[in-house]
Legacy VTK file of the C-alpha trace (Angstrom):
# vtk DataFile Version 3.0
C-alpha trace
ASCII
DATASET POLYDATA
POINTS 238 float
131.042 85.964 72.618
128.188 88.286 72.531
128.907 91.505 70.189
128.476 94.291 71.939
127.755 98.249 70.976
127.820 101.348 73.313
126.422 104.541 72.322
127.177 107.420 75.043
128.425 111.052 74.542
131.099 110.352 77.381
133.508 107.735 77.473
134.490 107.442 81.309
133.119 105.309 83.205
132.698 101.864 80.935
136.729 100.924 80.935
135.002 97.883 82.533
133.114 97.169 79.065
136.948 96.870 77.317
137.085 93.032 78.448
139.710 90.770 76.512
137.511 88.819 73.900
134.781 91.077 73.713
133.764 92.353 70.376
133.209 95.634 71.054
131.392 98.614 68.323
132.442 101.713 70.257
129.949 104.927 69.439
131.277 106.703 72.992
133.283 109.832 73.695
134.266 111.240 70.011
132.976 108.699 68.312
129.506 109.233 69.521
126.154 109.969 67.496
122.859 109.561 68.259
121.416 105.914 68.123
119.068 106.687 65.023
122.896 108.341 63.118
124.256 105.291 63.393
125.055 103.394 60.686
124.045 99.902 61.953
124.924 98.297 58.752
128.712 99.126 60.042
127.952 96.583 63.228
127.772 92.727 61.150
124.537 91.327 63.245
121.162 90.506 62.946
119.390 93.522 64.421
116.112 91.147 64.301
117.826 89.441 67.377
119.704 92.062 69.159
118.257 93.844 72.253
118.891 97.933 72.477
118.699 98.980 76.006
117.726 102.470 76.073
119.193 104.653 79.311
119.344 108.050 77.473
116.321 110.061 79.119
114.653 110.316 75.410
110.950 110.193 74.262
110.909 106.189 74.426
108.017 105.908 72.099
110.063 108.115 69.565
113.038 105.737 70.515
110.799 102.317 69.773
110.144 103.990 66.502
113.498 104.685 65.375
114.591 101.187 66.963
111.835 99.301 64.453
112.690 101.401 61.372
116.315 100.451 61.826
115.612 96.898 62.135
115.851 96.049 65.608
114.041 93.405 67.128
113.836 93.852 70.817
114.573 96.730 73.380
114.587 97.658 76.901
113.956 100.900 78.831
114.902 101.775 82.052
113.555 104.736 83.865
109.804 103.413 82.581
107.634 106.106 84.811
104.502 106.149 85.123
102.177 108.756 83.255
102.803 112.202 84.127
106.051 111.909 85.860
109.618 111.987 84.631
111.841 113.996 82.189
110.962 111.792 79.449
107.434 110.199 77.675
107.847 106.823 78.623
106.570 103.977 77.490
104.102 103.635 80.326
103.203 107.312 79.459
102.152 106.040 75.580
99.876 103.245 76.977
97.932 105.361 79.312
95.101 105.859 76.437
92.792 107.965 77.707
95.096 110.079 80.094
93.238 109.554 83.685
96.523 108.319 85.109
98.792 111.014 83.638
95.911 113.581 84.955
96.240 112.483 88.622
100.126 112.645 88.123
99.631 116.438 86.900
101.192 119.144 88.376
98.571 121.644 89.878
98.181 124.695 87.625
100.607 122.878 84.942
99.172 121.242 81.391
100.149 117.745 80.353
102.712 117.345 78.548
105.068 115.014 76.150
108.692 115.952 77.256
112.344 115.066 75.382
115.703 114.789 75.865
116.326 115.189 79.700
112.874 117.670 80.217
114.646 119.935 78.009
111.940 119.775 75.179
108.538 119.921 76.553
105.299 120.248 74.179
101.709 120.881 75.904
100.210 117.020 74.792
96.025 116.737 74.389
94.082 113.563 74.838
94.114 113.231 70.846
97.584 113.011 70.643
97.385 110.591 73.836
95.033 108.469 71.456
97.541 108.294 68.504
100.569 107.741 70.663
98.694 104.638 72.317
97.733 103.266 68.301
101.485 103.747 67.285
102.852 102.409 70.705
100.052 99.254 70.177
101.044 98.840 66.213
104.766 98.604 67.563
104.560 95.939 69.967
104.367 92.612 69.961
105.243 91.833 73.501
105.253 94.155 76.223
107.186 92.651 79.746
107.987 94.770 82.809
110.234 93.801 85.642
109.394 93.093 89.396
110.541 95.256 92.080
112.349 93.143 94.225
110.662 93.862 96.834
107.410 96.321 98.480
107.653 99.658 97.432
107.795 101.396 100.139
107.810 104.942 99.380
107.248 104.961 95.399
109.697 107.384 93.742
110.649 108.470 96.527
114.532 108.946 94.553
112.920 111.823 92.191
110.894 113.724 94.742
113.449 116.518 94.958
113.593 116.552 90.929
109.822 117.327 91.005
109.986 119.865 93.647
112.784 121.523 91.129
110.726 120.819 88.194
113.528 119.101 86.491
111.166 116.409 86.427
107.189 116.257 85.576
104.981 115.594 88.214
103.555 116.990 91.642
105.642 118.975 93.909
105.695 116.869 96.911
103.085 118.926 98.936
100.895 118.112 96.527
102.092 114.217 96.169
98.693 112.771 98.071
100.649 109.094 99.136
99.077 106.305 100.044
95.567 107.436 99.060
96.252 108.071 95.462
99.742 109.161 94.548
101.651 105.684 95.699
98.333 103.688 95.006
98.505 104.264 91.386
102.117 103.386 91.195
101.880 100.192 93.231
98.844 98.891 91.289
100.358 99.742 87.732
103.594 97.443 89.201
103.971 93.745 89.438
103.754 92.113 92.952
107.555 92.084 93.766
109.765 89.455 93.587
109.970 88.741 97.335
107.283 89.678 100.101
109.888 89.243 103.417
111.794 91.856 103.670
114.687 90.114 105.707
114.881 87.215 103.142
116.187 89.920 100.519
118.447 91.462 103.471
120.080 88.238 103.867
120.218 87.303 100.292
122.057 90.540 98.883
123.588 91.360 102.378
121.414 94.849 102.751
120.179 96.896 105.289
116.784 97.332 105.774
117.468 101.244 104.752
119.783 99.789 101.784
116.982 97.735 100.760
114.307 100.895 101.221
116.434 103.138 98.824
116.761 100.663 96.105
112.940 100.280 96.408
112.354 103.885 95.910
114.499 103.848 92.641
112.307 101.077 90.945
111.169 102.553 87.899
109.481 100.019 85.559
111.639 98.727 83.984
110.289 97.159 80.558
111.184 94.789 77.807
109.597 95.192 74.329
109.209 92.606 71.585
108.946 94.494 68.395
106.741 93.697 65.763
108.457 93.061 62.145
108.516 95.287 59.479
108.554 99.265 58.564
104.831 100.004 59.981
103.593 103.512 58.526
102.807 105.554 61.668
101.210 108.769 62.519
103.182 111.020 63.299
103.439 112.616 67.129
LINES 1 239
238 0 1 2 3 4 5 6 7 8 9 10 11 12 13 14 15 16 17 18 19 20 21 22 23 24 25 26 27 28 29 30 31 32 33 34 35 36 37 38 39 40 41 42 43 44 45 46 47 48 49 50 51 52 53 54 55 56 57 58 59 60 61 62 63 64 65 66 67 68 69 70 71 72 73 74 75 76 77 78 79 80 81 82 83 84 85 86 87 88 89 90 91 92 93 94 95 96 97 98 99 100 101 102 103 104 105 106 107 108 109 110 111 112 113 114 115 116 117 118 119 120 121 122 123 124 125 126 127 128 129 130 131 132 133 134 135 136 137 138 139 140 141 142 143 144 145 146 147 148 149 150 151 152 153 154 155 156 157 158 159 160 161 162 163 164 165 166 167 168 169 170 171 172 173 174 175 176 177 178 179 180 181 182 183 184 185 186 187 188 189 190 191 192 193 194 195 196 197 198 199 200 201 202 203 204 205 206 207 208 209 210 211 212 213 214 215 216 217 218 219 220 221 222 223 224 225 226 227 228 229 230 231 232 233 234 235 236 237
């Protein structure tokens, strides 16, 4: 059996995750502390080997960092958007070197910038910290993997829209969100072709609506795996 370890401020909701056999490290509810607290010598594994799968809405280059320095080998983030849009710096937002894709994702009037922990830390970001967050993100990895959608992206992040119009989220409000010409463009070429390209084969696969089938296309987010390279590299700091 696979040991498992969940790290979440709230408890309800994984009473699914308490399955007979399982051996279970449980940093959730008042046991929680942040992933880089944790004292991973506590959980008996070989972090070379395990995966972290990040869902926490952090900087997930500052996550990657804390994830080699403890030892981990390999992790996962969801929510992967691409440059200039999101409540986090994602991953896709470190490899975007010279900053042309997180500049057409800019909201009008608005700087770039590097944003934490939900969009509630936000720091104006230049195109010479862009350089040195691409160098640390490159020095990192050893493989970099993103998922398929399953199928065309029909209306690309379409799911957030309202959180940009609220500015919960980076990114333009959605009169300014120029779609198929450049807006959805970017997003679809920056994807991977999806995993099917007839619509009604997914329908009857997964038993979906077409409109089922359009939602869960507008939540694809790149999702990305992330072979880390080994050892403590010495990074610049960003």
């Amino acid at each position: 059996n696979p040991v498992l370890a969940f790290v979440d401020p709230y408890k309800k909701g994984w009473e699914h995750s308490n399955a007979p056999g399982r051996k279970i490290h449980d940093f959730r509810g008042e046991t929680f502390k942040d992933f880089a607290e944790i004292d991973w010598n506590s959980v008996q594994v070989d972090r070379s080997h395990a995966l972290v799968f990040f869902d926490d809405h952090m900087d997930q280059l500052r996550r990657l960092k804390e994830a080699q320095a403890l030892g981990f080998g390999h992790a996962m983030f969801d929510d992967n958007y691409i440059a200039g849009v999101g409540d986090m710096f994602s991953i896709k937002d470190a490899c975007d070197k010279d900053g042309k894709v997180r500049e057409a994702f800019r909201r009008k009037d608005f700087p770039s910038r590097r944003c934490d922990n939900f969009h509630h830390k936000c720091e104006t970001f230049s195109e010479d910290q862009a350089r040195v967050a691409f160098d640390e993100f490159d020095a990192l990895t050893d493989i970099y993997w993103e998922g398929p959608p399953l199928t065309e992206l029909f209306t690309p992040y379409a799911s957030i829209w309202r959180l940009m119009d609220k500015q919960i989220y980076e990114g333009p409000f959605n009169k300014d969100w120029r779609g198929p010409k450049i807006h959805n463009r970017l997003i679809v070429e920056s994807s991977k072709p999806p995993l099917f390209t007839n619509v009604e084969v997914v329908q009857k696969m997964f038993k979906m609506t077409f409109k089922e089938v359009e939602i869960e296309s507008a939540r694809y987010v790149n999702i990305v795996y992330i072979k880390l390279n080994k050892g403590h590299l010495k990074l610049a700091s960003s």
